[in-house]
PLY file of the C-alpha trace (Angstrom):
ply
format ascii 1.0
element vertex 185
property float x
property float y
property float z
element edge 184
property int vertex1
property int vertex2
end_header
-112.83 1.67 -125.11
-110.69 4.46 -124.84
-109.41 5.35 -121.40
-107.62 8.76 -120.22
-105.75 8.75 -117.23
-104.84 11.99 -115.67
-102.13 11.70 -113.51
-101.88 14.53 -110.67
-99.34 13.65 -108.39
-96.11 15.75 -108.23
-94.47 12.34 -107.66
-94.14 9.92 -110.50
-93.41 7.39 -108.60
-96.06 8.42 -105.57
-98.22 6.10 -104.31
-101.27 6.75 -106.28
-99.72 6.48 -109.66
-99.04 3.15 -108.25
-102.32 2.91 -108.12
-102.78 3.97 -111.26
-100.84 1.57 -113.05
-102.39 -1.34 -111.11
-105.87 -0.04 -113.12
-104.26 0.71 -116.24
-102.73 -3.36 -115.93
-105.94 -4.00 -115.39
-107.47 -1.69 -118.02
-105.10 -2.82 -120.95
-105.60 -6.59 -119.94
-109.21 -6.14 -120.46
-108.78 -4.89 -124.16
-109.13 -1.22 -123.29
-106.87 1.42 -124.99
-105.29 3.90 -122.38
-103.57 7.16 -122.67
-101.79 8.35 -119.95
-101.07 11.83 -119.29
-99.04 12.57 -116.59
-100.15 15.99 -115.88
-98.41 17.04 -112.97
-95.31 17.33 -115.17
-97.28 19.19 -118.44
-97.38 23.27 -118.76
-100.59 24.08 -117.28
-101.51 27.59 -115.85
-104.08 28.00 -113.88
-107.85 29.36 -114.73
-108.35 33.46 -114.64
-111.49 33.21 -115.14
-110.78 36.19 -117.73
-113.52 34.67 -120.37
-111.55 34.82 -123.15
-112.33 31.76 -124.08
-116.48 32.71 -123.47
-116.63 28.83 -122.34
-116.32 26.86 -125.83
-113.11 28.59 -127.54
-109.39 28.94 -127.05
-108.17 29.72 -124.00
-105.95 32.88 -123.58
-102.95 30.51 -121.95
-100.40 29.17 -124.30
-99.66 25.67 -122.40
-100.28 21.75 -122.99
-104.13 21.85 -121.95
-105.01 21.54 -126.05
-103.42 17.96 -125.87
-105.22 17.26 -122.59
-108.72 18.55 -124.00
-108.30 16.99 -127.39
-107.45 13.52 -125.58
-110.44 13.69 -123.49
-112.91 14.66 -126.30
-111.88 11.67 -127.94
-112.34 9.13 -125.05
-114.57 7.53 -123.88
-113.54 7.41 -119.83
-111.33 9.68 -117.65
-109.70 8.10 -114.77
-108.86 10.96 -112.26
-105.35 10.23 -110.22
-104.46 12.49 -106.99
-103.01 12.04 -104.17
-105.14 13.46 -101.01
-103.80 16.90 -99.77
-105.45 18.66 -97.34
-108.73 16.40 -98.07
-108.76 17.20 -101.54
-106.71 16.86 -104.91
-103.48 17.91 -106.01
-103.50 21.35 -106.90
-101.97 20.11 -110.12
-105.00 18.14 -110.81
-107.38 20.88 -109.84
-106.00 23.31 -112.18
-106.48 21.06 -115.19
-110.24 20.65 -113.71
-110.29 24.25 -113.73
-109.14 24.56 -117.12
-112.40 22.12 -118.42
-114.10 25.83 -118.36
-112.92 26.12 -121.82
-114.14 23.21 -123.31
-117.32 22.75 -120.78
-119.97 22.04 -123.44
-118.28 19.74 -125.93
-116.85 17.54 -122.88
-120.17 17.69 -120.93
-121.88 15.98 -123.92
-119.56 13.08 -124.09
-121.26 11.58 -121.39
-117.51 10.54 -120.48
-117.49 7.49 -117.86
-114.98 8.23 -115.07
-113.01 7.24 -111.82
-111.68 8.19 -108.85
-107.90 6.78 -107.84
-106.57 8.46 -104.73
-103.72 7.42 -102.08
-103.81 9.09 -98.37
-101.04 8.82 -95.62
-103.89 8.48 -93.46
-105.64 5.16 -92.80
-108.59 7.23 -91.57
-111.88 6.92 -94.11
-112.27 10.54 -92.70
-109.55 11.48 -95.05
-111.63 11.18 -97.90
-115.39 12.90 -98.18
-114.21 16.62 -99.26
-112.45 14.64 -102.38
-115.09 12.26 -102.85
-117.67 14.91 -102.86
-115.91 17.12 -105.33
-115.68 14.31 -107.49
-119.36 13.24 -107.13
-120.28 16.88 -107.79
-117.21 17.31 -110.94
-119.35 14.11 -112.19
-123.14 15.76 -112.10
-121.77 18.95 -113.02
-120.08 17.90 -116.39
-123.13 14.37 -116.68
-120.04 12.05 -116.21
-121.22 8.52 -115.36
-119.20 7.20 -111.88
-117.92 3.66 -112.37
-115.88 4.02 -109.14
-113.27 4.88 -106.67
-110.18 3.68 -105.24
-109.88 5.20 -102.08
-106.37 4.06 -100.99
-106.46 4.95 -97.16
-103.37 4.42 -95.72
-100.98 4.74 -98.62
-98.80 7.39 -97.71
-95.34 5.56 -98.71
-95.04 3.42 -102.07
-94.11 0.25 -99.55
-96.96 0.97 -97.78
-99.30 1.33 -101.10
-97.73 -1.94 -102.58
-98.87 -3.79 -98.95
-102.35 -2.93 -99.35
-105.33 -4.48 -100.52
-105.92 -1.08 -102.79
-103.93 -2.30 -105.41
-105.64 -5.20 -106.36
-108.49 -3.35 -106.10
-107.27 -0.62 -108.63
-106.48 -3.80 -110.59
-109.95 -5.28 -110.45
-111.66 -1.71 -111.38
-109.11 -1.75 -114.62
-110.09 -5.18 -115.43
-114.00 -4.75 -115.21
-114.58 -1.52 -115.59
-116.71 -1.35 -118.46
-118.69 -4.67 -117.46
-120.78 -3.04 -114.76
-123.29 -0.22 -115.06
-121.75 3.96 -113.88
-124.01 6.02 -113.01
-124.57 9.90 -112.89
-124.10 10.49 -108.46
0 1
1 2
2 3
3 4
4 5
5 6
6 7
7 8
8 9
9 10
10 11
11 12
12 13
13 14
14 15
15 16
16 17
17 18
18 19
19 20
20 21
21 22
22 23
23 24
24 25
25 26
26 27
27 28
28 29
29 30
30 31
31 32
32 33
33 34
34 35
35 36
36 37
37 38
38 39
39 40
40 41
41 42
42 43
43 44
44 45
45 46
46 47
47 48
48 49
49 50
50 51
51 52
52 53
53 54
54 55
55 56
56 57
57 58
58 59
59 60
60 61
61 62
62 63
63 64
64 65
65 66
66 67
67 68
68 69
69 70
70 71
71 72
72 73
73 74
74 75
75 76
76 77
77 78
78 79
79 80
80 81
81 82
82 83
83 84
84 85
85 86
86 87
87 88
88 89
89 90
90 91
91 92
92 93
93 94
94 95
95 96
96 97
97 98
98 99
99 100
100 101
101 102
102 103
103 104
104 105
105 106
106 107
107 108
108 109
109 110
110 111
111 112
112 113
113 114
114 115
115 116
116 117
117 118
118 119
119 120
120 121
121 122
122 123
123 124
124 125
125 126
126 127
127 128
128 129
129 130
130 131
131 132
132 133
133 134
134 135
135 136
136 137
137 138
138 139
139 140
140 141
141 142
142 143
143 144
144 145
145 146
146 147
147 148
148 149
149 150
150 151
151 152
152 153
153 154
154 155
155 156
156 157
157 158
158 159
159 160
160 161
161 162
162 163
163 164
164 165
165 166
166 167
167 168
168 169
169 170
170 171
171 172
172 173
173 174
174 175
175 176
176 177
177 178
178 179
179 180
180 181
181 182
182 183
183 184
């Protein structure tokens, strides 16, 4: 299977791309393919909303999103990767989100499988429902099939992160990912 992570974290080496490559360990040990696309670092402009793409063309923006949408219409999962801020995603995340406007049809009928990976300072589960929620919604919305979420509460240092019990649990979504049944939420 082919797996497409979108990083979102202005900090490469923040905790939830540690996070991230605990699944993609996981991911690759299983016999899955993975791109990574660290996207928090790519030219993307945000979403007008000035139709010129009419919601299946080009989009009016000269920037890296054709090498994000052309990697996600040829997988078969998309692991989203965000730190929590302000109990939701990176804005650098959200703006590639946005930016699915352009390509809405072809990657709603993928049927893509996806995932959640987030890291929050707090060690409060209150931290997390506005993010989870968008994501639950992101996955109805564009019929993506949830196989799960890391929600890595109190990981708001990498030391912290790497003394957790989320990343073996990134690691164990990775590894089995594709052996359980995803549903639309």
């Amino acid at each position: 299977m082919k797996i497409v992570v979108l990083e979102g974290s202005p900090h490469k080496k923040g905790s939830s791309n540690l996070l991230a490559e605990q699944f993609i360990k996981g991911a690759k040990e299983a016999g899955h393919s993975v791109t990574v696309l660290d996207v928090a670092h790519m030219d993307v402009h945000p979403c007008t909303g000035c139709e010129h793409c009419g919601m299946d063309g080009d989009c009016a923006w000269k920037d890296d999103v054709p090498q994000i949408r052309e990697a996600l219409l040829a997988a078969d999962m998309v692991a989203f990767v965000t730190p929590v801020y302000y109990f939701g995603m990176s804005a650098q995340l959200k703006m590639v989100i946005d930016r699915f406007y352009s390509y809405t049809m072809r990657l709603s009928a993928r049927g893509l499988k996806a995932v959640l990976i987030t890291a929050a300072w707090d060690s409060d589960e209150d931290v997390m429902p506005c993010l989870t929620a968008h994501y639950r919604k992101l996955c109805r919305y564009m019929h993506f099939q949830d196989c799960g979420m890391v929600l890595g509460t109190g990981c708001g240092t990498p030391a912290m992160t790497k003394g957790s019990r989320h990343m073996e649990e990134a690691y164990r979504l990775g590894k089995s990912v594709f052996d359980k049944p995803c549903g639309i939420v």
